[in-house]
CHARMM internal coordinates of N, CA and C (Angstrom, degrees):
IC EDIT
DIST 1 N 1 CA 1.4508
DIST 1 CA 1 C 1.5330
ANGL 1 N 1 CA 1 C 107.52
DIST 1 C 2 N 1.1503
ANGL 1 CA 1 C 2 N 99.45
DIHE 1 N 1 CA 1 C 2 N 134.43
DIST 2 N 2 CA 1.9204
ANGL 1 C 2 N 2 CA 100.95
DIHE 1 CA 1 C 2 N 2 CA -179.52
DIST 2 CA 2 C 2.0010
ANGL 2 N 2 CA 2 C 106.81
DIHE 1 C 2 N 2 CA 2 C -91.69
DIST 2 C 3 N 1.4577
ANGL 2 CA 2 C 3 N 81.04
DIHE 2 N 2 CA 2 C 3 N 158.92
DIST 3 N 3 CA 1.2668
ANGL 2 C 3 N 3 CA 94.31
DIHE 2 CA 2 C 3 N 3 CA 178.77
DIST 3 CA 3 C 1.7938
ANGL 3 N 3 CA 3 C 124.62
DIHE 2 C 3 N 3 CA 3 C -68.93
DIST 3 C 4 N 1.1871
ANGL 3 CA 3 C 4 N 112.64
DIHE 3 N 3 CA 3 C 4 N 15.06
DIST 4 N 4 CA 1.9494
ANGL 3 C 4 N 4 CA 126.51
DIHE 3 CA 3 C 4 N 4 CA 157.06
DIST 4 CA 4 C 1.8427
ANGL 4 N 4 CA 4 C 91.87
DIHE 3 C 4 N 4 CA 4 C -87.20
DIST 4 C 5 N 1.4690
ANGL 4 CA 4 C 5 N 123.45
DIHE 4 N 4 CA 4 C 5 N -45.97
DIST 5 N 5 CA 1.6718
ANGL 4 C 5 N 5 CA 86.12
DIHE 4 CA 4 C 5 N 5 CA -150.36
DIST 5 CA 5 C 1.7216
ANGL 5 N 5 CA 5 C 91.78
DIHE 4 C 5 N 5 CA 5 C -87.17
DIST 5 C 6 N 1.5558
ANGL 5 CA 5 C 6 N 106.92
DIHE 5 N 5 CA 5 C 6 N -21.54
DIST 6 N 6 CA 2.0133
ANGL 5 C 6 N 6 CA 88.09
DIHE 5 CA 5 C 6 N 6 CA -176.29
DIST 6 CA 6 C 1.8347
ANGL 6 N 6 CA 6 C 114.84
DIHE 5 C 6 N 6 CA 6 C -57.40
DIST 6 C 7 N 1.2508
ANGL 6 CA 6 C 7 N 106.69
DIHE 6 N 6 CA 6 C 7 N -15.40
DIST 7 N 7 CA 1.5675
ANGL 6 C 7 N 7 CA 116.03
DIHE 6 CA 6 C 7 N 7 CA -174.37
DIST 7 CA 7 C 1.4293
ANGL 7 N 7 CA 7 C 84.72
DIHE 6 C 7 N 7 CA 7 C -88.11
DIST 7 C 8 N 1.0824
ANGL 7 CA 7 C 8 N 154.62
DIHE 7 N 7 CA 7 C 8 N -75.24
DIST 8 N 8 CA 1.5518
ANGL 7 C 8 N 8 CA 161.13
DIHE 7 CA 7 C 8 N 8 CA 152.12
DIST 8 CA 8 C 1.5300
ANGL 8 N 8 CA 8 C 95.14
DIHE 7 C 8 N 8 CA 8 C 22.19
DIST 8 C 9 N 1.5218
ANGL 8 CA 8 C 9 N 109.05
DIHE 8 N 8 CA 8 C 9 N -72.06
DIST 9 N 9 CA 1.6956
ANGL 8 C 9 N 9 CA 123.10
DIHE 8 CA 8 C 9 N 9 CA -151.52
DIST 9 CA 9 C 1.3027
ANGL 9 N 9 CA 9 C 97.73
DIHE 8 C 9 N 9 CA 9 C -100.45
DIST 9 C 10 N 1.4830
ANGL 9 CA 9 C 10 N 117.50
DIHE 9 N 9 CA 9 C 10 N -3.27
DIST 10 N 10 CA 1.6903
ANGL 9 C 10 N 10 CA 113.24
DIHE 9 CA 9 C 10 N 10 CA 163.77
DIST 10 CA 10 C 1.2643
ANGL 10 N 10 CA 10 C 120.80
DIHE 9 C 10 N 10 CA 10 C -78.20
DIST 10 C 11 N 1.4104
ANGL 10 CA 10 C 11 N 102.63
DIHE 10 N 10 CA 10 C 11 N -35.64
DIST 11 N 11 CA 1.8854
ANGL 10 C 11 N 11 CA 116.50
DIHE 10 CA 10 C 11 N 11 CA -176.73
DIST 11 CA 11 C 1.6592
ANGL 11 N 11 CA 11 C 94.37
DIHE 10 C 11 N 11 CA 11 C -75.91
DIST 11 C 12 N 1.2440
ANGL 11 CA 11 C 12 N 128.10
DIHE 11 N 11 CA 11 C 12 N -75.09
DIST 12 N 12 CA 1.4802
ANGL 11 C 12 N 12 CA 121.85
DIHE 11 CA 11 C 12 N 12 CA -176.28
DIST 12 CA 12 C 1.7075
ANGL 12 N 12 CA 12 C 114.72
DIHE 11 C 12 N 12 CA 12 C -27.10
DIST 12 C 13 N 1.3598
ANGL 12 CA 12 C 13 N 110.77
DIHE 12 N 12 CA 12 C 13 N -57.46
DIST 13 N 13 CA 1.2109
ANGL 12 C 13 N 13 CA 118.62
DIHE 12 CA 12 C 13 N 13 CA -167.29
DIST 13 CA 13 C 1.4503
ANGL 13 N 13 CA 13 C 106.68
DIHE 12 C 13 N 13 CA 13 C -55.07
DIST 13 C 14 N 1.3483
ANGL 13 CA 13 C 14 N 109.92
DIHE 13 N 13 CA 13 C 14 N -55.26
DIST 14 N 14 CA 1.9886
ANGL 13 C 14 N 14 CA 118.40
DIHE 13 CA 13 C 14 N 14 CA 154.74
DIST 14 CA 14 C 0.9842
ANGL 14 N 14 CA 14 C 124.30
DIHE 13 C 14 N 14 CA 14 C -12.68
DIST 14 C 15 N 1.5196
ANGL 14 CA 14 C 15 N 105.56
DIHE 14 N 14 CA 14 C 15 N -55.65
DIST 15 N 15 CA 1.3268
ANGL 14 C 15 N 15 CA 127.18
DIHE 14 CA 14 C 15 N 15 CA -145.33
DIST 15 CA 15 C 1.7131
ANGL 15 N 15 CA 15 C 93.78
DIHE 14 C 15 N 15 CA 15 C -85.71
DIST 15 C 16 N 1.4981
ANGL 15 CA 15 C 16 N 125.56
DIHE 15 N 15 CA 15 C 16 N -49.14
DIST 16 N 16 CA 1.1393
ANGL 15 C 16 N 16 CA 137.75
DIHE 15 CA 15 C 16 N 16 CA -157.01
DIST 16 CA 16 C 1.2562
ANGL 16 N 16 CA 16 C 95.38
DIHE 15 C 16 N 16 CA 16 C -83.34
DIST 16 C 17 N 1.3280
ANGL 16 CA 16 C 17 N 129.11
DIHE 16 N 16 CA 16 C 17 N -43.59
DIST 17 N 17 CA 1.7986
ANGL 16 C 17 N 17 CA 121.75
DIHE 16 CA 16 C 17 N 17 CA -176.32
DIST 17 CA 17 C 1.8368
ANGL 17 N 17 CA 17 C 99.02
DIHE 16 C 17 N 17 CA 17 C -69.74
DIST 17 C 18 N 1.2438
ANGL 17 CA 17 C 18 N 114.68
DIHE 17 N 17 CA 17 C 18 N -44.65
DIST 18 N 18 CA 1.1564
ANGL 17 C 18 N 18 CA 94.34
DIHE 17 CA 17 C 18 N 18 CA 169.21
DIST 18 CA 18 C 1.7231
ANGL 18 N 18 CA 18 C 158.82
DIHE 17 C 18 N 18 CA 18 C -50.03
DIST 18 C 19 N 1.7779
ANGL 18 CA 18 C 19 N 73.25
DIHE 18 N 18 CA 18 C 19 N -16.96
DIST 19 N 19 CA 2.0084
ANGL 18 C 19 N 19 CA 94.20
DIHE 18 CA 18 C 19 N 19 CA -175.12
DIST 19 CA 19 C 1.5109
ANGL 19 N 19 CA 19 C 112.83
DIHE 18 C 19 N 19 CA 19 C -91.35
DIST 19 C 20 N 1.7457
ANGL 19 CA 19 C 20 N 103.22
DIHE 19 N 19 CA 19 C 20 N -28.78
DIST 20 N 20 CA 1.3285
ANGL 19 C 20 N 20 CA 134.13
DIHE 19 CA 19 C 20 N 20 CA -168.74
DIST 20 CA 20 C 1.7971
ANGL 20 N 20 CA 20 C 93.93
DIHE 19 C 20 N 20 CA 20 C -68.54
DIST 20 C 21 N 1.3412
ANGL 20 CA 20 C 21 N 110.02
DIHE 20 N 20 CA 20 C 21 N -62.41
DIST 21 N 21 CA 1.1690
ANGL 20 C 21 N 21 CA 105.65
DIHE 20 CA 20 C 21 N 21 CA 164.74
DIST 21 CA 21 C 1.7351
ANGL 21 N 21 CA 21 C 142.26
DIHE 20 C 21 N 21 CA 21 C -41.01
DIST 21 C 22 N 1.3734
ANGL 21 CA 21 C 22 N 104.56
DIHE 21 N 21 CA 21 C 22 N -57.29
DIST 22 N 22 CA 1.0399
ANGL 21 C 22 N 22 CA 120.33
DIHE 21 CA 21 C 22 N 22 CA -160.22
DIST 22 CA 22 C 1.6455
ANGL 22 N 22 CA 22 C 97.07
DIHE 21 C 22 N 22 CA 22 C -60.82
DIST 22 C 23 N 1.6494
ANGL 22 CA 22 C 23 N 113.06
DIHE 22 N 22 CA 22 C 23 N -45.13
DIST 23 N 23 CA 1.1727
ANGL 22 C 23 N 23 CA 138.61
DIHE 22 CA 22 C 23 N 23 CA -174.93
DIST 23 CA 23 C 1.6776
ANGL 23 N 23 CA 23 C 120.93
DIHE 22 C 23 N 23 CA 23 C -57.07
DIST 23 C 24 N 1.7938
ANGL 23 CA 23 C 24 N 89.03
DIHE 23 N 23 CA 23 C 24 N -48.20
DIST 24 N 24 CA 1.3158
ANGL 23 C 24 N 24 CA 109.13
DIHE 23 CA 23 C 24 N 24 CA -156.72
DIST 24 CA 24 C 2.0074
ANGL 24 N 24 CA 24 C 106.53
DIHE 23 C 24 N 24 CA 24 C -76.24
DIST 24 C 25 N 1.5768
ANGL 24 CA 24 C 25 N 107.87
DIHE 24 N 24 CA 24 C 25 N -42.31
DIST 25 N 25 CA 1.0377
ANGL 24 C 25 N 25 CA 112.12
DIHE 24 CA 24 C 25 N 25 CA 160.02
DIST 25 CA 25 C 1.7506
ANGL 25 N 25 CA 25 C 151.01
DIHE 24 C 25 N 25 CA 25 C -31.72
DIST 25 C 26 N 1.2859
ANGL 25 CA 25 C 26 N 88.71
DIHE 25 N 25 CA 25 C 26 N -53.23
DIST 26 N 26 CA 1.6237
ANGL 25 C 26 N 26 CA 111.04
DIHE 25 CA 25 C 26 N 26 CA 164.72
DIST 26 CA 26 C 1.4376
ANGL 26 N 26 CA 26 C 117.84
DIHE 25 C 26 N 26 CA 26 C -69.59
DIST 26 C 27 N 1.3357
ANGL 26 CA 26 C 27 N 119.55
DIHE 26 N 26 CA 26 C 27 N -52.57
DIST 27 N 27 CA 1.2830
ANGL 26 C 27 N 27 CA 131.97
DIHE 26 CA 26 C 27 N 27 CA 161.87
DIST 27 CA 27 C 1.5974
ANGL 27 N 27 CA 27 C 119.47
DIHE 26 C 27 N 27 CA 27 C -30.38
DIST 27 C 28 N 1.4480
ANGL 27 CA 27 C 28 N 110.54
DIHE 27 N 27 CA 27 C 28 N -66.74
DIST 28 N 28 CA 1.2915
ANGL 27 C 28 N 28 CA 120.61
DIHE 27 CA 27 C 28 N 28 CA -173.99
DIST 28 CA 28 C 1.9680
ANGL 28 N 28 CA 28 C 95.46
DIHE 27 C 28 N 28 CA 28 C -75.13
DIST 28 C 29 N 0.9991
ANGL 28 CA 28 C 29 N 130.48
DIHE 28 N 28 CA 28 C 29 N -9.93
DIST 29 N 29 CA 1.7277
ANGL 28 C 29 N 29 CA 123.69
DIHE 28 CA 28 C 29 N 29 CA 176.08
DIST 29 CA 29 C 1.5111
ANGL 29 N 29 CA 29 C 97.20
DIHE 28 C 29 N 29 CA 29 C -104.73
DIST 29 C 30 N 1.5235
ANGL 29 CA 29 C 30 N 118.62
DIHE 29 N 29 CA 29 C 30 N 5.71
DIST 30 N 30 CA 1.1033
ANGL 29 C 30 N 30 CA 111.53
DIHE 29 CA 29 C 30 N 30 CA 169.96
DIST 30 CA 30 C 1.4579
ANGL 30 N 30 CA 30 C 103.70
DIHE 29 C 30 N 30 CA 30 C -85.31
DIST 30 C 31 N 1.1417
ANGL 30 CA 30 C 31 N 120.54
DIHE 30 N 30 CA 30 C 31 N -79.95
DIST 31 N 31 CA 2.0193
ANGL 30 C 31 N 31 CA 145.37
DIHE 30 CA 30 C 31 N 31 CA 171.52
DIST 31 CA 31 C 1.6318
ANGL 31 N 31 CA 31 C 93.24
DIHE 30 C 31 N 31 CA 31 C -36.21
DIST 31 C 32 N 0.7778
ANGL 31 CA 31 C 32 N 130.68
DIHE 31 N 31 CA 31 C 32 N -51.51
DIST 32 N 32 CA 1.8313
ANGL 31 C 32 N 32 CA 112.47
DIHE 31 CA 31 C 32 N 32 CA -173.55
DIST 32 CA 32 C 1.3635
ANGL 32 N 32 CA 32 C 88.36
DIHE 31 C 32 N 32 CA 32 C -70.01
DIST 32 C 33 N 1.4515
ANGL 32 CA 32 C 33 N 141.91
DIHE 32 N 32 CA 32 C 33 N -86.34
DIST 33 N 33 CA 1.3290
ANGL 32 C 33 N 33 CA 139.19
DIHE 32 CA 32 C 33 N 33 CA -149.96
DIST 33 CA 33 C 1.5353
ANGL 33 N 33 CA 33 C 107.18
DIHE 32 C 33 N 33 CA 33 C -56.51
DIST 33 C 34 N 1.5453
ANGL 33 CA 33 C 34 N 128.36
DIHE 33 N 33 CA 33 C 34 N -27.04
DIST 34 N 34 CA 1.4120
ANGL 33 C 34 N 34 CA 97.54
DIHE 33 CA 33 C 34 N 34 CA 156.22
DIST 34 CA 34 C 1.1113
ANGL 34 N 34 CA 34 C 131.77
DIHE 33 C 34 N 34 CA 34 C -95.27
DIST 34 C 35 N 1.3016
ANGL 34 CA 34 C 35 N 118.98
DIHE 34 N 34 CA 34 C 35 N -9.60
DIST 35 N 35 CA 1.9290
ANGL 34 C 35 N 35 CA 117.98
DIHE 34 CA 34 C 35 N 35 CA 145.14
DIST 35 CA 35 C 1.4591
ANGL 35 N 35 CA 35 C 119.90
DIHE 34 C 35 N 35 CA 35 C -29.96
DIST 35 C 36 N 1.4588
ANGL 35 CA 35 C 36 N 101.73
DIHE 35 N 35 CA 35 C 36 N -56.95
DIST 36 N 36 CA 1.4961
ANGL 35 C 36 N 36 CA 115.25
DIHE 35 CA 35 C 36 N 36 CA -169.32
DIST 36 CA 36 C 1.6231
ANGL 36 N 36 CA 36 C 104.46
DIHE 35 C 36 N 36 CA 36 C -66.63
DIST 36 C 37 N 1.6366
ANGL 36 CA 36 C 37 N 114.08
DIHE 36 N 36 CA 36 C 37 N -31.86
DIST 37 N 37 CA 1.5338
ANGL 36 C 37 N 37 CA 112.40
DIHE 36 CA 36 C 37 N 37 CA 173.43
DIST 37 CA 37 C 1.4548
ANGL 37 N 37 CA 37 C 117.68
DIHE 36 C 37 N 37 CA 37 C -54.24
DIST 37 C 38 N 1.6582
ANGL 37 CA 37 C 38 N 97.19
DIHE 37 N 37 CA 37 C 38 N -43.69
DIST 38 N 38 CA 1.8460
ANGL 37 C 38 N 38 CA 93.37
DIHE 37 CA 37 C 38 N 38 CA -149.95
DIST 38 CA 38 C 1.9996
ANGL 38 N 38 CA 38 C 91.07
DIHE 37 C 38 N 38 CA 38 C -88.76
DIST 38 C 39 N 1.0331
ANGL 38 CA 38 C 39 N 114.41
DIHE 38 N 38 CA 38 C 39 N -18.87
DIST 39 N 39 CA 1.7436
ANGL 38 C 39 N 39 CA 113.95
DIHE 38 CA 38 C 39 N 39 CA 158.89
DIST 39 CA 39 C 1.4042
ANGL 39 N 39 CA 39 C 118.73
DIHE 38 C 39 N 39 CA 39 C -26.79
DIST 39 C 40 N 1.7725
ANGL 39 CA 39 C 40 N 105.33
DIHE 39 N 39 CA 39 C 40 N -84.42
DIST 40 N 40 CA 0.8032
ANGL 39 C 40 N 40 CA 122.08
DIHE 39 CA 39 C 40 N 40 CA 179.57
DIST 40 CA 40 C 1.7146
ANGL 40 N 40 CA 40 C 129.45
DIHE 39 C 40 N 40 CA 40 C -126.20
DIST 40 C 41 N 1.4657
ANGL 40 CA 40 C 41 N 89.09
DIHE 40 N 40 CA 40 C 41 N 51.54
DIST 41 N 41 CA 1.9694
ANGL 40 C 41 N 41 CA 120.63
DIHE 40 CA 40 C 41 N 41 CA 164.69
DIST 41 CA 41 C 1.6976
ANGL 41 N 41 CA 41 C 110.53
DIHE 40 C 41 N 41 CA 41 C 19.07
DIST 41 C 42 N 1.8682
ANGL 41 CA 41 C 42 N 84.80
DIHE 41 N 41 CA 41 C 42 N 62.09
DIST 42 N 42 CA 1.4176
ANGL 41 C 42 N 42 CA 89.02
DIHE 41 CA 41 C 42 N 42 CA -167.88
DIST 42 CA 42 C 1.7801
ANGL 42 N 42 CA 42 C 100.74
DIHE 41 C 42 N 42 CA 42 C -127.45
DIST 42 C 43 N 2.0313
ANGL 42 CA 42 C 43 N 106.53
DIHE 42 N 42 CA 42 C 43 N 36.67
DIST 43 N 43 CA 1.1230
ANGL 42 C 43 N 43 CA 103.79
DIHE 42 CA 42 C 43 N 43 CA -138.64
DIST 43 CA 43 C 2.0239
ANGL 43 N 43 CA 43 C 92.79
DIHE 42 C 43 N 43 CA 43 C -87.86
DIST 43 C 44 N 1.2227
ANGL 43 CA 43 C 44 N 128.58
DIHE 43 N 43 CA 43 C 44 N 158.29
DIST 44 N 44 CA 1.7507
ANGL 43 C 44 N 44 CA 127.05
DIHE 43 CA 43 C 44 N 44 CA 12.40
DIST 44 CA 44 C 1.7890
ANGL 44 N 44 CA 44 C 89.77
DIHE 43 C 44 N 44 CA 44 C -93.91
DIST 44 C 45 N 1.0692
ANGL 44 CA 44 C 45 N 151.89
DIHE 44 N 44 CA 44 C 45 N -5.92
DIST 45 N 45 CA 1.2084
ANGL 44 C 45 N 45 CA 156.35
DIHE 44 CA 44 C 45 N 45 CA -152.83
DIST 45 CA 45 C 2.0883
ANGL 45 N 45 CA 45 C 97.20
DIHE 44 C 45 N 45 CA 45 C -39.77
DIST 45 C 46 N 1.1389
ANGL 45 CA 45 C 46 N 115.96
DIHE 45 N 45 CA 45 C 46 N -92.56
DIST 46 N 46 CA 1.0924
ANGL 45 C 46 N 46 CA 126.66
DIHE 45 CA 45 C 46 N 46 CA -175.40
DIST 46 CA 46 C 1.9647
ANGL 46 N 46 CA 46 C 125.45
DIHE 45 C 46 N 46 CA 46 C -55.01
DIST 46 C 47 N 1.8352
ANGL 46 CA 46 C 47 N 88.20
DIHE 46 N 46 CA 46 C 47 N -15.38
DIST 47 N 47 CA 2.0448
ANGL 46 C 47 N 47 CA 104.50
DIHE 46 CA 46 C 47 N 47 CA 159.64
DIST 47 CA 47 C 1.2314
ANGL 47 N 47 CA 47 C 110.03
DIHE 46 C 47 N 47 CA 47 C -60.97
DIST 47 C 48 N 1.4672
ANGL 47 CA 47 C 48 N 114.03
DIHE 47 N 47 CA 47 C 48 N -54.96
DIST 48 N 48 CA 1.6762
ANGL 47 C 48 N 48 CA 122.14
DIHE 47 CA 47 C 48 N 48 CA -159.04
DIST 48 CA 48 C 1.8447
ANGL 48 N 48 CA 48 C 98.50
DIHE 47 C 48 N 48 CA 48 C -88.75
DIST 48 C 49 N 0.8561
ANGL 48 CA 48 C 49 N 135.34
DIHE 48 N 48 CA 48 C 49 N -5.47
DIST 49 N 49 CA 1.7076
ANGL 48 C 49 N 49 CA 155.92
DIHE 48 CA 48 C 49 N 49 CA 136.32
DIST 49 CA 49 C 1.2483
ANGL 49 N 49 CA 49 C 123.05
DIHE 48 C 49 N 49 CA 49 C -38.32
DIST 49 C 50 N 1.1541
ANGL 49 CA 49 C 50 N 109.66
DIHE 49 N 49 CA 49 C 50 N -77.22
DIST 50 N 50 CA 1.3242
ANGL 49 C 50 N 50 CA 132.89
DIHE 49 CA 49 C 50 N 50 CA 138.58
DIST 50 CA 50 C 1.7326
ANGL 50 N 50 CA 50 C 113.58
DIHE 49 C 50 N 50 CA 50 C 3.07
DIST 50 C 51 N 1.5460
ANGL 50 CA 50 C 51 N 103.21
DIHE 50 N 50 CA 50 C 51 N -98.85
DIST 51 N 51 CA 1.0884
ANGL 50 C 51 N 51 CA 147.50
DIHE 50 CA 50 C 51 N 51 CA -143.63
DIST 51 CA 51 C 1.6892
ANGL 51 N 51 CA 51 C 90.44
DIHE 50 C 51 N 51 CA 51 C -70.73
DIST 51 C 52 N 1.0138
ANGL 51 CA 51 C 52 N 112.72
DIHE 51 N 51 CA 51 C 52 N -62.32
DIST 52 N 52 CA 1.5161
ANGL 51 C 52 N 52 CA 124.91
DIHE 51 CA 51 C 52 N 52 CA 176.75
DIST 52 CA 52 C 1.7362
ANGL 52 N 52 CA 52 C 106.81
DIHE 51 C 52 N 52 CA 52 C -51.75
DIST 52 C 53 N 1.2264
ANGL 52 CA 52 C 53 N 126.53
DIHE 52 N 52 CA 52 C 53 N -36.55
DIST 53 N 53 CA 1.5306
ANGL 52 C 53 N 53 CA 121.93
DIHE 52 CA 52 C 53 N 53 CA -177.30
DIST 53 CA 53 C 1.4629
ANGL 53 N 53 CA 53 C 96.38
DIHE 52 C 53 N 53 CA 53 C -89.86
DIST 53 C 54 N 1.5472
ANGL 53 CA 53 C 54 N 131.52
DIHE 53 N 53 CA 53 C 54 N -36.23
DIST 54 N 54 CA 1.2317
ANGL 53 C 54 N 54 CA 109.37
DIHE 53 CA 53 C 54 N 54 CA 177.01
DIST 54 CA 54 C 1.6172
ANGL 54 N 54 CA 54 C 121.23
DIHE 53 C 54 N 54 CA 54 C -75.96
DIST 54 C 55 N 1.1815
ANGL 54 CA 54 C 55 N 86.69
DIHE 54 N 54 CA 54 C 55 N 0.95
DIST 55 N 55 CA 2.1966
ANGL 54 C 55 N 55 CA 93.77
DIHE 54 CA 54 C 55 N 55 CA -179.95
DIST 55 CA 55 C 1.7340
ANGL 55 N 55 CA 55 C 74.03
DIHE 54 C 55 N 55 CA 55 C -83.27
DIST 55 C 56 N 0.9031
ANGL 55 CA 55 C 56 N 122.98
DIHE 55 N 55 CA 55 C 56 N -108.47
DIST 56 N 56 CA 1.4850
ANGL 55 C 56 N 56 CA 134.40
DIHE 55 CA 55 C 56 N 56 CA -169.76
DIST 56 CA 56 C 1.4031
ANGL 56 N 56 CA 56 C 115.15
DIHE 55 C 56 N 56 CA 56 C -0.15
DIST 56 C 57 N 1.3799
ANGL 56 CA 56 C 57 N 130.96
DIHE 56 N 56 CA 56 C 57 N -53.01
DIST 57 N 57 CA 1.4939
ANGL 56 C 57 N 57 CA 149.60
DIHE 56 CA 56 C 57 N 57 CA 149.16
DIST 57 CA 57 C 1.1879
ANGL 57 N 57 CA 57 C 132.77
DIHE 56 C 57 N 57 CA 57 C -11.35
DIST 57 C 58 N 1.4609
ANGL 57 CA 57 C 58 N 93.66
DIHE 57 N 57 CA 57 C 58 N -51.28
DIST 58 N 58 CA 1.4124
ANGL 57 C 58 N 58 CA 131.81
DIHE 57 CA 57 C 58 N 58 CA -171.01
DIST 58 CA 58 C 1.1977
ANGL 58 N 58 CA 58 C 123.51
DIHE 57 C 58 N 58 CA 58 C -78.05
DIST 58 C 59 N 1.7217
ANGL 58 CA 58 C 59 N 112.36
DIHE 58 N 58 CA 58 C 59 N -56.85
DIST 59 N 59 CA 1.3336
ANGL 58 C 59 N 59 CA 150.80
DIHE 58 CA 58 C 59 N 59 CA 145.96
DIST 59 CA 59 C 1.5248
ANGL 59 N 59 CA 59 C 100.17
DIHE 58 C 59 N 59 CA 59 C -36.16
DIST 59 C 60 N 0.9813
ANGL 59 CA 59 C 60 N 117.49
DIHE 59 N 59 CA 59 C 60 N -84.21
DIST 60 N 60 CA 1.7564
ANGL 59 C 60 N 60 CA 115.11
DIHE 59 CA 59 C 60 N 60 CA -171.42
DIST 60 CA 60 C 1.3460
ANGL 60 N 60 CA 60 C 92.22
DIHE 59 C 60 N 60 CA 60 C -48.79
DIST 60 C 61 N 1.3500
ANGL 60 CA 60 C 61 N 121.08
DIHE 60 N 60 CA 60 C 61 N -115.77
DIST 61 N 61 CA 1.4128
ANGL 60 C 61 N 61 CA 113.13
DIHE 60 CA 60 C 61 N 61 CA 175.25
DIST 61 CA 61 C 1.7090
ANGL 61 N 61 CA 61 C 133.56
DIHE 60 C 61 N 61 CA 61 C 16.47
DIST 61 C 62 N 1.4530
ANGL 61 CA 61 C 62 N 103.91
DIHE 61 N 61 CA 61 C 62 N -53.03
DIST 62 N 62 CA 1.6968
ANGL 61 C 62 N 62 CA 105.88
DIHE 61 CA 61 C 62 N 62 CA 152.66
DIST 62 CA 62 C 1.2639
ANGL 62 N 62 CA 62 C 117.22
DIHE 61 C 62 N 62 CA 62 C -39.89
DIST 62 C 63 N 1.2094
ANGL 62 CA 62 C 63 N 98.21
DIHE 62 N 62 CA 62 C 63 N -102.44
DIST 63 N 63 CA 1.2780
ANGL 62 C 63 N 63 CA 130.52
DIHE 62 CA 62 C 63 N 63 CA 163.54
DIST 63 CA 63 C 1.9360
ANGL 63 N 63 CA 63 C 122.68
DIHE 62 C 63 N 63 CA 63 C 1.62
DIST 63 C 64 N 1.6613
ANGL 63 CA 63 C 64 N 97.66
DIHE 63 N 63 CA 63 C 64 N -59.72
DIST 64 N 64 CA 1.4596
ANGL 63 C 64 N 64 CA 117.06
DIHE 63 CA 63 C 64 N 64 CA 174.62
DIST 64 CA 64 C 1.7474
ANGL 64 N 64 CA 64 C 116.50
DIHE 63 C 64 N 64 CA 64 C -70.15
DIST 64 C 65 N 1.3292
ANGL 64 CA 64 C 65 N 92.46
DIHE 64 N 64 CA 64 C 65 N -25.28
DIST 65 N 65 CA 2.2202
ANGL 64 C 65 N 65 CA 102.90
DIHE 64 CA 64 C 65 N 65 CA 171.80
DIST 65 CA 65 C 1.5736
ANGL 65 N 65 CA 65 C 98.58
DIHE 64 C 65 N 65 CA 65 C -82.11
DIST 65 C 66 N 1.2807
ANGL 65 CA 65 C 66 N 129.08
DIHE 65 N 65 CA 65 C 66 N -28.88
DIST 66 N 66 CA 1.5057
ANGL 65 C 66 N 66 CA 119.06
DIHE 65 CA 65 C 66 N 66 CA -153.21
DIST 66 CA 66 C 1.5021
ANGL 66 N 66 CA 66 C 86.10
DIHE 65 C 66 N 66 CA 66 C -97.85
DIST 66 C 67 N 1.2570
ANGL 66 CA 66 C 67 N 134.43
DIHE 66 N 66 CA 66 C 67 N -34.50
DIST 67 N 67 CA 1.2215
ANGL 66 C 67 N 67 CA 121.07
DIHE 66 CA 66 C 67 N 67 CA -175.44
DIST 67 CA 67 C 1.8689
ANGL 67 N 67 CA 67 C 120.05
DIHE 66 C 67 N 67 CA 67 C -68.29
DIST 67 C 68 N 1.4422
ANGL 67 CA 67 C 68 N 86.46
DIHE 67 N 67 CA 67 C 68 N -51.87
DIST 68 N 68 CA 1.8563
ANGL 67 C 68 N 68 CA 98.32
DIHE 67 CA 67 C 68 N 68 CA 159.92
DIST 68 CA 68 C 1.5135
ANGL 68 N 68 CA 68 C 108.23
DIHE 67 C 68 N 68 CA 68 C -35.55
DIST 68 C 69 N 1.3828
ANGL 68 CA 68 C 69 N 99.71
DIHE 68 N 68 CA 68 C 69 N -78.71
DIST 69 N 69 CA 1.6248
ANGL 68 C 69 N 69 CA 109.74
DIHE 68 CA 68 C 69 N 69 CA -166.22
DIST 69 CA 69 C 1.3900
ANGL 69 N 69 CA 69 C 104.30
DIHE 68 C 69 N 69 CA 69 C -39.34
DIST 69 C 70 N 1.2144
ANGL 69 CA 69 C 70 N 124.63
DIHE 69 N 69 CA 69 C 70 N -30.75
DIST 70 N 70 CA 1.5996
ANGL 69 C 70 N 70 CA 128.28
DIHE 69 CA 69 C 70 N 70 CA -156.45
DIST 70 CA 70 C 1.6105
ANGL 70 N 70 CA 70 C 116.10
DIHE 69 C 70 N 70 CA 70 C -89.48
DIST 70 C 71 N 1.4037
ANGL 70 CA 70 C 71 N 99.18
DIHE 70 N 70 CA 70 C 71 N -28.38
DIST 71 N 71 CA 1.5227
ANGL 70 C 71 N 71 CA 125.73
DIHE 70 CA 70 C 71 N 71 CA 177.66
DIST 71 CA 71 C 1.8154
ANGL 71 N 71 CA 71 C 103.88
DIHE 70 C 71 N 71 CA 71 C 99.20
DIST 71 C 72 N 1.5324
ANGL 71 CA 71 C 72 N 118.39
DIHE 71 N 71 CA 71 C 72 N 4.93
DIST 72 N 72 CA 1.4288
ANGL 71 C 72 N 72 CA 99.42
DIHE 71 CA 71 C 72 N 72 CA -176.85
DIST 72 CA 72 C 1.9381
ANGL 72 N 72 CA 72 C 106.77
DIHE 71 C 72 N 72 CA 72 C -85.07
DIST 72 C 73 N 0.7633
ANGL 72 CA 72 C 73 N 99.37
DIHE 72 N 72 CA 72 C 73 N 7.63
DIST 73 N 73 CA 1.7693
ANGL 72 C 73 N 73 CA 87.19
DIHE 72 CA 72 C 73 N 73 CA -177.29
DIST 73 CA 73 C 1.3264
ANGL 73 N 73 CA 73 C 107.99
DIHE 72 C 73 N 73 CA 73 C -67.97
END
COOR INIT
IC SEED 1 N 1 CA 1 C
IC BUILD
């Protein structure tokens, strides 16, 4: 394999942890914070809780792969 497709399957792979993330974050602060609602029937309180730390999560997490990948960490 030449050195165009490993840069090829380096950017995709980037590309895919990045979406997984961005995606994956919110999602999972979605399902805990309404777990945590129907617990203790405190709903949307602990959704929008939630939701806000998995944006943040997500964000860092971005952020912390792109810097690696980049060499600034």
């Amino acid at each position: 394999m030449n050195r165009n497709h490993r840069g090829s399957f380096r950017a995709i792979g980037l590309t895919s942890a990045i979406s997984s993330q961005l995606a994956g974050g919110p999602l999972a602060g979605i399902f805990i914070g309404k777990w945590v609602d129907e617990q203790f029937a405190t709903s949307p309180l602990f959704l929008i809780i939630g939701l806000l730390a998995g944006l943040g999560t997500g964000t860092y997490g971005t952020i912390h792969l792109v810097r690696k990948y980049t060499g600034d960490d």
